[in-house]
Structure formats: C-alpha cells, structure tokens
PDB file of N, CA, C and O in Angstrom:
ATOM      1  N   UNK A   1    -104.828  28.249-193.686  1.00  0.00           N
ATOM      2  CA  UNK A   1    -103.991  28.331-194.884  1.00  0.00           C
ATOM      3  C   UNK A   1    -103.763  26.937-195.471  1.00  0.00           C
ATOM      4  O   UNK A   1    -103.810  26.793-196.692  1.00  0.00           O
ATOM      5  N   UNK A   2    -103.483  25.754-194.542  1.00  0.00           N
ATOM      6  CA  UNK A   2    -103.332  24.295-195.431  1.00  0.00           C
ATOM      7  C   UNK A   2    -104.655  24.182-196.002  1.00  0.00           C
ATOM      8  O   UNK A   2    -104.447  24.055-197.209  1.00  0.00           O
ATOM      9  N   UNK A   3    -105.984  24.157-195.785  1.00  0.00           N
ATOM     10  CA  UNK A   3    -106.860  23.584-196.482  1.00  0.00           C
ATOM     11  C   UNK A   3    -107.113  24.822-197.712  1.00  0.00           C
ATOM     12  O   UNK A   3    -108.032  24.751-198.528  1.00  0.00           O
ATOM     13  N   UNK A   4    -106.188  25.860-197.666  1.00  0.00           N
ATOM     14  CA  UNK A   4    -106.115  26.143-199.302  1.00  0.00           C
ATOM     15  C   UNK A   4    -105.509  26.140-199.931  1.00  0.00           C
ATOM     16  O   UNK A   4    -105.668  26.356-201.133  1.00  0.00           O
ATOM     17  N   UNK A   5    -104.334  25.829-199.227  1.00  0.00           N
ATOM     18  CA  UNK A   5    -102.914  25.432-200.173  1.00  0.00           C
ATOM     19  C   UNK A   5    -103.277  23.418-200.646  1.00  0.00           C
ATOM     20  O   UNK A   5    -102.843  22.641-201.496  1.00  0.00           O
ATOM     21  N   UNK A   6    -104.194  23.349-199.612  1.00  0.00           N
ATOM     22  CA  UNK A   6    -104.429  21.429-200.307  1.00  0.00           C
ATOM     23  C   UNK A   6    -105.164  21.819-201.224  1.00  0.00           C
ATOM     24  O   UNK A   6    -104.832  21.227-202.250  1.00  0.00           O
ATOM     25  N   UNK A   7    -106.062  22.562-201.417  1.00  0.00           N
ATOM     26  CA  UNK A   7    -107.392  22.289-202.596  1.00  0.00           C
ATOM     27  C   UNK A   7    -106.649  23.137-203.094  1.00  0.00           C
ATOM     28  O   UNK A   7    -107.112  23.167-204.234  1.00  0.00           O
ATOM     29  N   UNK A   8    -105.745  23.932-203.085  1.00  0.00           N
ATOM     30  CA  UNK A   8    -104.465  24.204-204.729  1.00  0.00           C
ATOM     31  C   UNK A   8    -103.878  23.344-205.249  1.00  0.00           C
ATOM     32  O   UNK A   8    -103.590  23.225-206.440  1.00  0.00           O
ATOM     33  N   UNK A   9    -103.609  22.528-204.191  1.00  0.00           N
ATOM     34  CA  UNK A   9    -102.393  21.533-204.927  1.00  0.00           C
ATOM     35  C   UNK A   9    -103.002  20.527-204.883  1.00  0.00           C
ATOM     36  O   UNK A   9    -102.313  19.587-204.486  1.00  0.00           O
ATOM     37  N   UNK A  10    -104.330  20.210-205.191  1.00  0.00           N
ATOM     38  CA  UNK A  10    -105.080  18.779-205.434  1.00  0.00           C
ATOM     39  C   UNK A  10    -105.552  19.269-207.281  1.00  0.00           C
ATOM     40  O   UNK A  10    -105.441  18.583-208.298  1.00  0.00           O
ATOM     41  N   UNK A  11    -106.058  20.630-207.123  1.00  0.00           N
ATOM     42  CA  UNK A  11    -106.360  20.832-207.954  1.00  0.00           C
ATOM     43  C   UNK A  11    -105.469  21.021-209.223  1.00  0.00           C
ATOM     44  O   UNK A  11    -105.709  20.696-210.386  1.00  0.00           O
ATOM     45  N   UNK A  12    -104.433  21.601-208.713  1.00  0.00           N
ATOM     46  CA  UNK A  12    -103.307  21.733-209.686  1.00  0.00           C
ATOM     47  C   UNK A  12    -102.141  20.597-210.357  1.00  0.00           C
ATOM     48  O   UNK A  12    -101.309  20.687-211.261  1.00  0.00           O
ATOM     49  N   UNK A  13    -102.599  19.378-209.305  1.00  0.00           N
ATOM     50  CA  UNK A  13    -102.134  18.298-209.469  1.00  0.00           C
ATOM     51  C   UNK A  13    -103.023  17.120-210.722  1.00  0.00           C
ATOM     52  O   UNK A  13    -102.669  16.422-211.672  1.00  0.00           O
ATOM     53  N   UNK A  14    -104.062  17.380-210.154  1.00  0.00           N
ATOM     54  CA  UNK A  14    -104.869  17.136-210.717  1.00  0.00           C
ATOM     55  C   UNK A  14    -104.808  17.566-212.773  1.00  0.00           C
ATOM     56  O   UNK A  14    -104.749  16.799-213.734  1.00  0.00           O
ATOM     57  N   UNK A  15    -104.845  18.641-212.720  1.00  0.00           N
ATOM     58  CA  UNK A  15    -104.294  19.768-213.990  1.00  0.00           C
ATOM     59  C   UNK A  15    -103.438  18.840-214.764  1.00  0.00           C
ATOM     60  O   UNK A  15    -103.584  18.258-215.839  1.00  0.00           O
ATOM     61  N   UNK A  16    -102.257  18.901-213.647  1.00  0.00           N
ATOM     62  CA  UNK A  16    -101.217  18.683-214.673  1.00  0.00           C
ATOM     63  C   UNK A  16    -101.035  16.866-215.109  1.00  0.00           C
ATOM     64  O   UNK A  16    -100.361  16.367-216.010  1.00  0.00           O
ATOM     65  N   UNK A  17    -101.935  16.190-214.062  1.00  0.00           N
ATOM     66  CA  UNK A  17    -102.218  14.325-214.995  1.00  0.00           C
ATOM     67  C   UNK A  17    -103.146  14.398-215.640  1.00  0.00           C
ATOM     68  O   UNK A  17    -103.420  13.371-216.260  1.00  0.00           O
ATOM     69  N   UNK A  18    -103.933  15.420-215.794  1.00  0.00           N
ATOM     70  CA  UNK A  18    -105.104  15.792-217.043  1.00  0.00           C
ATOM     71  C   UNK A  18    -106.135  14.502-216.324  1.00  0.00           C
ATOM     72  O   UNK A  18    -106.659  13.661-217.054  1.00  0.00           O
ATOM     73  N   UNK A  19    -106.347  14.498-214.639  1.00  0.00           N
ATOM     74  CA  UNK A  19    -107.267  14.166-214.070  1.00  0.00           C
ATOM     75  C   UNK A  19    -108.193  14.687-213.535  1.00  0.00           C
ATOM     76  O   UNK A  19    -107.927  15.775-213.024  1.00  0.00           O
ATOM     77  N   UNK A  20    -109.429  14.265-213.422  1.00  0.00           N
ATOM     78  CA  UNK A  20    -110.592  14.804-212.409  1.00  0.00           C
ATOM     79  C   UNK A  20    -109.650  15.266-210.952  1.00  0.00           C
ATOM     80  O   UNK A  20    -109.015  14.365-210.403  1.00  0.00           O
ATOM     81  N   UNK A  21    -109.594  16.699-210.361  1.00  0.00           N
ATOM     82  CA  UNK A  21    -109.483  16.733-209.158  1.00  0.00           C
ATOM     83  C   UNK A  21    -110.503  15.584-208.232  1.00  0.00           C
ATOM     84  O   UNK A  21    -110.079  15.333-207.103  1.00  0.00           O
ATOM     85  N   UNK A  22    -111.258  15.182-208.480  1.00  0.00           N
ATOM     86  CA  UNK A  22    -112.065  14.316-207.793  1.00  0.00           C
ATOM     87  C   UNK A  22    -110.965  12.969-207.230  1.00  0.00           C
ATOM     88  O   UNK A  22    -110.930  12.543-206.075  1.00  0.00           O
ATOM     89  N   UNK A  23    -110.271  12.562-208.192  1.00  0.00           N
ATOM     90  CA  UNK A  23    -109.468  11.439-208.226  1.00  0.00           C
ATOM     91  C   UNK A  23    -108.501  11.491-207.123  1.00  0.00           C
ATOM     92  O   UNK A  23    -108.186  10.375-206.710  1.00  0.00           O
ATOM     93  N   UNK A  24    -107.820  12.710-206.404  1.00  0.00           N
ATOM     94  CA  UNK A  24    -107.194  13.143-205.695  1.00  0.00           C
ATOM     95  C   UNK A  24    -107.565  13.613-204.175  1.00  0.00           C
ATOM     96  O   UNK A  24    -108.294  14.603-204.121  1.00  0.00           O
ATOM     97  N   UNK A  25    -107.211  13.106-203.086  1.00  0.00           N
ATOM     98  CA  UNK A  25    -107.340  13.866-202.096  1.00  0.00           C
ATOM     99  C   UNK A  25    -106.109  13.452-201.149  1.00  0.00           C
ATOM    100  O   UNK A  25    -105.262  12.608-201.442  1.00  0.00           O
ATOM    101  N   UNK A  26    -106.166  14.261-199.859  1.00  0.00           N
ATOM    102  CA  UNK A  26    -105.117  14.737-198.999  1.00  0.00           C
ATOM    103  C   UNK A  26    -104.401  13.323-198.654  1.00  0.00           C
ATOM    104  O   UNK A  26    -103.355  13.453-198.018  1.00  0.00           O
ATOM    105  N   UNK A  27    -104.753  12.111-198.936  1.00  0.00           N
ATOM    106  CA  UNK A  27    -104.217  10.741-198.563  1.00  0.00           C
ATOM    107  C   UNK A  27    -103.695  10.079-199.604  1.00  0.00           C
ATOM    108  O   UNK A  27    -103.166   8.983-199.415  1.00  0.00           O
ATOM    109  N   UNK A  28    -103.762  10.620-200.812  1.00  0.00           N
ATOM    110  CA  UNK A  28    -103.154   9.896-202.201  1.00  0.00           C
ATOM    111  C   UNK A  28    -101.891  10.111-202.072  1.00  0.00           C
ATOM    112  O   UNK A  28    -101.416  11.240-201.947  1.00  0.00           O
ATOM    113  N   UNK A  29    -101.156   8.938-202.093  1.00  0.00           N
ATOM    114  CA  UNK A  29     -99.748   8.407-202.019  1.00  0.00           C
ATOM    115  C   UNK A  29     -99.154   9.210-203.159  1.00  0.00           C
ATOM    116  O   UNK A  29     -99.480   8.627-204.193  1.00  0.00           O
ATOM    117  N   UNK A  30     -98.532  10.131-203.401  1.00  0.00           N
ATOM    118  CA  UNK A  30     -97.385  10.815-204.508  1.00  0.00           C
ATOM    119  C   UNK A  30     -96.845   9.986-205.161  1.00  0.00           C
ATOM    120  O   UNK A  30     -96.824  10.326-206.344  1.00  0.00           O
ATOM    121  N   UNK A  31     -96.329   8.924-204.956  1.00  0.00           N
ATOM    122  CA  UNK A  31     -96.047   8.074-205.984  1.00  0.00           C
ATOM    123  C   UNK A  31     -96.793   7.253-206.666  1.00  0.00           C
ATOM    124  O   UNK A  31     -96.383   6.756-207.714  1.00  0.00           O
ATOM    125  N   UNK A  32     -97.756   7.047-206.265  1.00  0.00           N
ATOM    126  CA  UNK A  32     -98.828   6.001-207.070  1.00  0.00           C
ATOM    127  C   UNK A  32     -99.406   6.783-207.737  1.00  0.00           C
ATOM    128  O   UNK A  32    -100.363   6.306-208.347  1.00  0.00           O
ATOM    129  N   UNK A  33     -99.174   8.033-207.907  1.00  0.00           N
ATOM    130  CA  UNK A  33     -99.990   8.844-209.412  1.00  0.00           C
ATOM    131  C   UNK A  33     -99.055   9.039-210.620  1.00  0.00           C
ATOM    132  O   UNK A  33     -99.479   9.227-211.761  1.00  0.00           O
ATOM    133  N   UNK A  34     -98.207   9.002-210.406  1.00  0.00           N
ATOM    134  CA  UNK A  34     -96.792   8.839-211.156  1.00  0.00           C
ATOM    135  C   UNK A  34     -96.619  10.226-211.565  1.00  0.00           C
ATOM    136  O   UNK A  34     -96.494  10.485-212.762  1.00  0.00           O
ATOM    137  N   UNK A  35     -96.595  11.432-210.400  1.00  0.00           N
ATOM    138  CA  UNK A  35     -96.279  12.799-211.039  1.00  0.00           C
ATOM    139  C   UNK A  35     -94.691  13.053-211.303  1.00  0.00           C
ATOM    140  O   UNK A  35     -93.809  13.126-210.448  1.00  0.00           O
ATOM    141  N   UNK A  36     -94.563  13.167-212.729  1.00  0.00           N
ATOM    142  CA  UNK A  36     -93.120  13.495-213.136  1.00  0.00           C
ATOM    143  C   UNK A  36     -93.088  14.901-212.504  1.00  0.00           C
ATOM    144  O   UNK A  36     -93.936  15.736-212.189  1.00  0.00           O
ATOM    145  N   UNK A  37     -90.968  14.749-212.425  1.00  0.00           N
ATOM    146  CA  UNK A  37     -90.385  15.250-211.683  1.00  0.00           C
ATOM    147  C   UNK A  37     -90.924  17.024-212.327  1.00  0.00           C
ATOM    148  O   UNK A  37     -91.292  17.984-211.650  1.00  0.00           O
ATOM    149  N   UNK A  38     -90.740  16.892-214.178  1.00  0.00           N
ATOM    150  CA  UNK A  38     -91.059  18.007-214.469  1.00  0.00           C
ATOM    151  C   UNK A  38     -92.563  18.767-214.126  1.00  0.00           C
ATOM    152  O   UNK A  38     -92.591  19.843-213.527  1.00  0.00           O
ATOM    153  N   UNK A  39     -93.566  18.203-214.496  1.00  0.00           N
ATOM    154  CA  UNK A  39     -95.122  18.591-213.570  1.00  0.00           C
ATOM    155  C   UNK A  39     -94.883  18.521-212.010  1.00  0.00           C
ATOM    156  O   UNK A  39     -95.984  18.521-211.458  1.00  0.00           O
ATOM    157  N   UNK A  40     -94.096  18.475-211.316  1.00  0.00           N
ATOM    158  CA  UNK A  40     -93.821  18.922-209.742  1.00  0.00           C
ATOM    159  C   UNK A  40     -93.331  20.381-209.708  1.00  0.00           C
ATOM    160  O   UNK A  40     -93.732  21.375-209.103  1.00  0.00           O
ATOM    161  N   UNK A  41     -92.249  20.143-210.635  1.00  0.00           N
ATOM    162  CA  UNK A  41     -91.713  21.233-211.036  1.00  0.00           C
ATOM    163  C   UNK A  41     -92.503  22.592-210.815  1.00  0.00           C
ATOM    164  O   UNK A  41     -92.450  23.449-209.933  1.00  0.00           O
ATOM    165  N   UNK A  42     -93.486  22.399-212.318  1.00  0.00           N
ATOM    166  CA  UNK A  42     -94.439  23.095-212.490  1.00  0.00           C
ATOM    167  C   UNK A  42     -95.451  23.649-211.238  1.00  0.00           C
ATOM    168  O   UNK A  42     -95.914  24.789-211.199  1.00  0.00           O
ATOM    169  N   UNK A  43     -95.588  23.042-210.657  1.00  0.00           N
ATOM    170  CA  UNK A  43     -96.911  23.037-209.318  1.00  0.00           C
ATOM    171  C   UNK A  43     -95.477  23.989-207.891  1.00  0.00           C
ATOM    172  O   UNK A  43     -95.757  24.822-207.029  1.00  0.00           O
ATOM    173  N   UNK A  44     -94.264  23.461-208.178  1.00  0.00           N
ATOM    174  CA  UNK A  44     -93.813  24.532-206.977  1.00  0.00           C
ATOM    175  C   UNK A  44     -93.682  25.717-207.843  1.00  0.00           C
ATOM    176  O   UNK A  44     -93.767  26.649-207.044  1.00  0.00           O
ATOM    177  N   UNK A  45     -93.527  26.199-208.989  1.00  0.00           N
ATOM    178  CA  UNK A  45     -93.240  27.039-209.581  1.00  0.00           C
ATOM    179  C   UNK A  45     -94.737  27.921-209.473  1.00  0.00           C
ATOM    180  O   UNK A  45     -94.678  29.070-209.033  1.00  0.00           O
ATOM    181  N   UNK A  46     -95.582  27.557-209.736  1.00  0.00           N
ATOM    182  CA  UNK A  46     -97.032  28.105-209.562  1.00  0.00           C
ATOM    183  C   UNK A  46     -97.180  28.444-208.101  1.00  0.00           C
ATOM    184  O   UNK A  46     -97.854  29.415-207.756  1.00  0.00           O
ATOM    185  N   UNK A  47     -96.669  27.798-207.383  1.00  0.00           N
ATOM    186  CA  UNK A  47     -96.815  28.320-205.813  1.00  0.00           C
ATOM    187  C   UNK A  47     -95.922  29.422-205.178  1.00  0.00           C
ATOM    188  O   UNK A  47     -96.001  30.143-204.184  1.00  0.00           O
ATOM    189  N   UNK A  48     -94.953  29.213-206.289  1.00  0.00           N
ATOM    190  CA  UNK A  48     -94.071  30.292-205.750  1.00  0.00           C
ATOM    191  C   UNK A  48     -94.356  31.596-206.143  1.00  0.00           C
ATOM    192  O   UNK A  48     -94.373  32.456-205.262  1.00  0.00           O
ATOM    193  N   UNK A  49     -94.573  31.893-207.244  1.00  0.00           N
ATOM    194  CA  UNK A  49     -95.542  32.822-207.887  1.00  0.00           C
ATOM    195  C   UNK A  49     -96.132  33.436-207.594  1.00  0.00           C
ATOM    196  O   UNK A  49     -95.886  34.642-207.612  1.00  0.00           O
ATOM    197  N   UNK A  50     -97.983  32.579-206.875  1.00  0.00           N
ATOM    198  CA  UNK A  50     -99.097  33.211-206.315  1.00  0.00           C
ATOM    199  C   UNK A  50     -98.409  33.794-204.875  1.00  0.00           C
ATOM    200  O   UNK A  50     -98.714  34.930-204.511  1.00  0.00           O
ATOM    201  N   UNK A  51     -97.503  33.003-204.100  1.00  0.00           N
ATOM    202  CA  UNK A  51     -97.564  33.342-202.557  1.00  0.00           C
ATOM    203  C   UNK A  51     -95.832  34.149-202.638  1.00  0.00           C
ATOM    204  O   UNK A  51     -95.093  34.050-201.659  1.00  0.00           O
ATOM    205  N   UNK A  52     -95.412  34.846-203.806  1.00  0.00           N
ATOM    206  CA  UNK A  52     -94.231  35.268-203.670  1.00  0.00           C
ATOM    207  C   UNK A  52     -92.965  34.777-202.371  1.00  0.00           C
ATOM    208  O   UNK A  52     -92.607  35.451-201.405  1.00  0.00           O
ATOM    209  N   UNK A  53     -92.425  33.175-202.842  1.00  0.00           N
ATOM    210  CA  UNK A  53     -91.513  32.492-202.202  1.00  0.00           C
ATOM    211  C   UNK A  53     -90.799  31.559-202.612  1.00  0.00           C
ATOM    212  O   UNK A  53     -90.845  31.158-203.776  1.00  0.00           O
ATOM    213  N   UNK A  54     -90.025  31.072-201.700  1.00  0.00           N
ATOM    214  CA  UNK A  54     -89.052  30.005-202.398  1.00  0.00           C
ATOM    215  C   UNK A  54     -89.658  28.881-201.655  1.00  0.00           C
ATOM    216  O   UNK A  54     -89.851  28.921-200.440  1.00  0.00           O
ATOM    217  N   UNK A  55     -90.051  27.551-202.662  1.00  0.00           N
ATOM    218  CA  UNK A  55     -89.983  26.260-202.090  1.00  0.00           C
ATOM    219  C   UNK A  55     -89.368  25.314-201.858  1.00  0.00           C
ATOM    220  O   UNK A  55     -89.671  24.721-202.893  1.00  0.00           O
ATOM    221  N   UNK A  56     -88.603  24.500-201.252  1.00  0.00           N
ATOM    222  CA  UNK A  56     -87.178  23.981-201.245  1.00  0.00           C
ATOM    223  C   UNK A  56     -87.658  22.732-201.903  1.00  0.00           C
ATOM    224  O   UNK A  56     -88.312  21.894-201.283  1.00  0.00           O
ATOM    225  N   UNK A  57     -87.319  22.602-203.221  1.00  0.00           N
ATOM    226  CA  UNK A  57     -87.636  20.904-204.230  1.00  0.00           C
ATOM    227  C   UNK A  57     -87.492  20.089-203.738  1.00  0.00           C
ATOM    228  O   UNK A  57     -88.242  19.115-203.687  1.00  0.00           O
ATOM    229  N   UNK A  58     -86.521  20.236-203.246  1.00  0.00           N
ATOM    230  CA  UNK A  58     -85.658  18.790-202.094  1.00  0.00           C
ATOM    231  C   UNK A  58     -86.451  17.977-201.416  1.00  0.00           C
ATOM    232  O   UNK A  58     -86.774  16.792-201.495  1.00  0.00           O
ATOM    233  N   UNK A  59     -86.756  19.109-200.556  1.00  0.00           N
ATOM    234  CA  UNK A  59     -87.957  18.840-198.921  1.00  0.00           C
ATOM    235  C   UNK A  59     -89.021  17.999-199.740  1.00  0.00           C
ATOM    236  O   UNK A  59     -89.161  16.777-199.674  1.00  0.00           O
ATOM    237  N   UNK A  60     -89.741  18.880-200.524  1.00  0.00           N
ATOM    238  CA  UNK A  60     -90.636  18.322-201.148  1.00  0.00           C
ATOM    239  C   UNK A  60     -90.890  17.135-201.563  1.00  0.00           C
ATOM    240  O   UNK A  60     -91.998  16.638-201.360  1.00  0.00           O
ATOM    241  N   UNK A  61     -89.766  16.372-202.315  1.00  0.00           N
ATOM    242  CA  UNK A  61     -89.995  15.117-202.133  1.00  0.00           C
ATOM    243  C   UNK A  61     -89.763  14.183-201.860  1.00  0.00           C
ATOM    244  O   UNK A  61     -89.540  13.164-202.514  1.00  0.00           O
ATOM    245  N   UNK A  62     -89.784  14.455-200.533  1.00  0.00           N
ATOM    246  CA  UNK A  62     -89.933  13.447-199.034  1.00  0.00           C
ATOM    247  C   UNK A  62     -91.287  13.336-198.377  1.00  0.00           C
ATOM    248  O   UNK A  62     -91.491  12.797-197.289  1.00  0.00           O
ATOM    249  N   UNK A  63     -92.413  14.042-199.344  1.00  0.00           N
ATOM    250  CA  UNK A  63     -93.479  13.857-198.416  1.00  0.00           C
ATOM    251  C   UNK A  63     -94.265  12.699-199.564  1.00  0.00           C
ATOM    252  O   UNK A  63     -94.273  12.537-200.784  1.00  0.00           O
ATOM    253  N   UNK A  64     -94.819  12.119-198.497  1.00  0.00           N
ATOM    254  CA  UNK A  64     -95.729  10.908-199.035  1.00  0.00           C
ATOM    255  C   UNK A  64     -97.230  10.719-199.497  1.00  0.00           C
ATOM    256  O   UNK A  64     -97.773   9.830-200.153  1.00  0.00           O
ATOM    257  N   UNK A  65     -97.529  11.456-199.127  1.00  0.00           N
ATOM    258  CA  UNK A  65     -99.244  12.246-199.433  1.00  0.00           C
ATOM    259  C   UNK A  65     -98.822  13.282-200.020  1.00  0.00           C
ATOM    260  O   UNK A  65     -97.772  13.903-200.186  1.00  0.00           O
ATOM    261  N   UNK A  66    -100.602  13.347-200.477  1.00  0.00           N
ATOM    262  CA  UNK A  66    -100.632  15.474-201.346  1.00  0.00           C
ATOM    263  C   UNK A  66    -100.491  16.038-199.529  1.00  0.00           C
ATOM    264  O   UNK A  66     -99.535  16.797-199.375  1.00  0.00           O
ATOM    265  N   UNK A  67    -101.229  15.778-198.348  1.00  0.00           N
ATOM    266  CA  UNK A  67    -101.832  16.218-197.666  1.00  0.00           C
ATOM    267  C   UNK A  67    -100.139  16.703-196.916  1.00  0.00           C
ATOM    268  O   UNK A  67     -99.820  17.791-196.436  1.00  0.00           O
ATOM    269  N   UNK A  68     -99.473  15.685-197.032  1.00  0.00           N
ATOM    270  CA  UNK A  68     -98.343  16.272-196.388  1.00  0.00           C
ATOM    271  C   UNK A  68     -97.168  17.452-197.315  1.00  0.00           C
ATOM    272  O   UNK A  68     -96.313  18.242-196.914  1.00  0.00           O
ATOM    273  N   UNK A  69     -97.615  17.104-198.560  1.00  0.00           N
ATOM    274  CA  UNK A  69     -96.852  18.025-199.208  1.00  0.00           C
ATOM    275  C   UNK A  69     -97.653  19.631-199.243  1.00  0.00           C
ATOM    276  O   UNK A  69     -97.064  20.710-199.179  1.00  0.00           O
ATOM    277  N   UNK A  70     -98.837  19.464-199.337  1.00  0.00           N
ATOM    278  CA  UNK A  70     -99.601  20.846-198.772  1.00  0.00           C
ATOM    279  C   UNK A  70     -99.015  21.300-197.435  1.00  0.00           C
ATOM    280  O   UNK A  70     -98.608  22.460-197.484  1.00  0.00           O
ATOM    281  N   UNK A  71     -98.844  20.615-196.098  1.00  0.00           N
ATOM    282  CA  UNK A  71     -98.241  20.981-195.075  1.00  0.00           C
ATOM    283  C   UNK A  71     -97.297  21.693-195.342  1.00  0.00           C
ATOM    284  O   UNK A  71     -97.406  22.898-195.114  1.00  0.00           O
ATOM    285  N   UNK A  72     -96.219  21.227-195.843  1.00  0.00           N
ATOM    286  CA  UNK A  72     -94.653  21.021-196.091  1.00  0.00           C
ATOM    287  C   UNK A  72     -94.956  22.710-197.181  1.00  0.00           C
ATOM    288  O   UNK A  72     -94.458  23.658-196.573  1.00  0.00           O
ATOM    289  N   UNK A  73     -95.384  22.997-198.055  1.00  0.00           N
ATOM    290  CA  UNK A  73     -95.625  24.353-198.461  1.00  0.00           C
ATOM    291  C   UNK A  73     -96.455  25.317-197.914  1.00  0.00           C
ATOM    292  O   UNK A  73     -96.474  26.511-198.212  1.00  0.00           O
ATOM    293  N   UNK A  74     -97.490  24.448-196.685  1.00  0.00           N
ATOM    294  CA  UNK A  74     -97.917  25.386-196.476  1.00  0.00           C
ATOM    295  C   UNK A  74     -97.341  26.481-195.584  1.00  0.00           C
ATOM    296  O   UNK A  74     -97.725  27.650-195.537  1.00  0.00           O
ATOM    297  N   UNK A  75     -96.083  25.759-194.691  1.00  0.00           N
ATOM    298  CA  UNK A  75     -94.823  26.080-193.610  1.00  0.00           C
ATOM    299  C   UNK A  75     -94.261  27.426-194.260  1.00  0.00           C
ATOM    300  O   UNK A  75     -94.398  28.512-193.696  1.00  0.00           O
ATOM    301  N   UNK A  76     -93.334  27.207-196.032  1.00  0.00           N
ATOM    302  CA  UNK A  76     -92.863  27.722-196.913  1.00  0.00           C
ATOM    303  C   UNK A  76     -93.562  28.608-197.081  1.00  0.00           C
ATOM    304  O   UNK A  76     -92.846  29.546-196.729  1.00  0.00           O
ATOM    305  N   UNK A  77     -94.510  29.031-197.385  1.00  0.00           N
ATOM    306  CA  UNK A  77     -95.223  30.178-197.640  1.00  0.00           C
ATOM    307  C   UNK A  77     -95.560  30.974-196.691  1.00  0.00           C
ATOM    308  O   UNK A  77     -95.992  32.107-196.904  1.00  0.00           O
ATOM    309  N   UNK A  78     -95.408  30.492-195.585  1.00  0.00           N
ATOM    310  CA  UNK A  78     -95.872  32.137-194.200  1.00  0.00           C
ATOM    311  C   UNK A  78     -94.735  32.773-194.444  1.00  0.00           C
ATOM    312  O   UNK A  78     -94.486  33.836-193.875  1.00  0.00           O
TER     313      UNK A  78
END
C-alpha cells in the first residue's frame, strides 16, 4: 500500500507545483518545494476521498520527505 500511496502523492504533488512528477521522489525534503499550506490541503483532501478517511493535517506536517508523508497516510488509510 505505501508504494501506491507514494506514486499518488508524488504524482499529485507534482500536479499541484505544475511539475514533472519526475522532479519528485520519496527523499525530496517538503519544504524545499515550497508546497503551500492550501495545495497540501488539496492532496489530503484527494486522499481522503479515494480511500474514504480522515487525515490528521497536523501529523502531516511533521514529516520531512514525500516518502515519510506517504508512510504517515499510508497508516491513516488502513
């Protein structure tokens, strides 16, 4: 389940800086892409959606990688 919740949320991350998913993988620092708070927003809202759940915003950003924030939802979603 993480390596499809990462290539969701690389891809969807990706989406919303109107970047190549290429540019992104499981070790890119969350802050050095500069994803606003509102496009985070967006990406737990899309997750909550497809996998019918709640993601806690909070938790979320405390993780330092995509790779750990895929973890961190991928927990949320079983």
């Amino acid at each position: 389940m993480k390596t499809e919740i990462l290539d969701k949320l690389i891809e969807r991350t990706a989406a919303a800086l109107g970047e190549s998913k290429d540019t992104l993988n499981e070790n890119t620092n969350i802050k050095s892409i500069n994803l606003k708070s509102l496009e985070l927003a967006g990406i737990i809202s899309s997750f909550e959606e497809e996998y019918d759940c709640y993601i806690k915003y909070t938790e979320l950003m405390h993780a330092e990688t995509i790779g750990e924030a895929a973890e961190m939802i991928s927990k949320m979603v079983e």
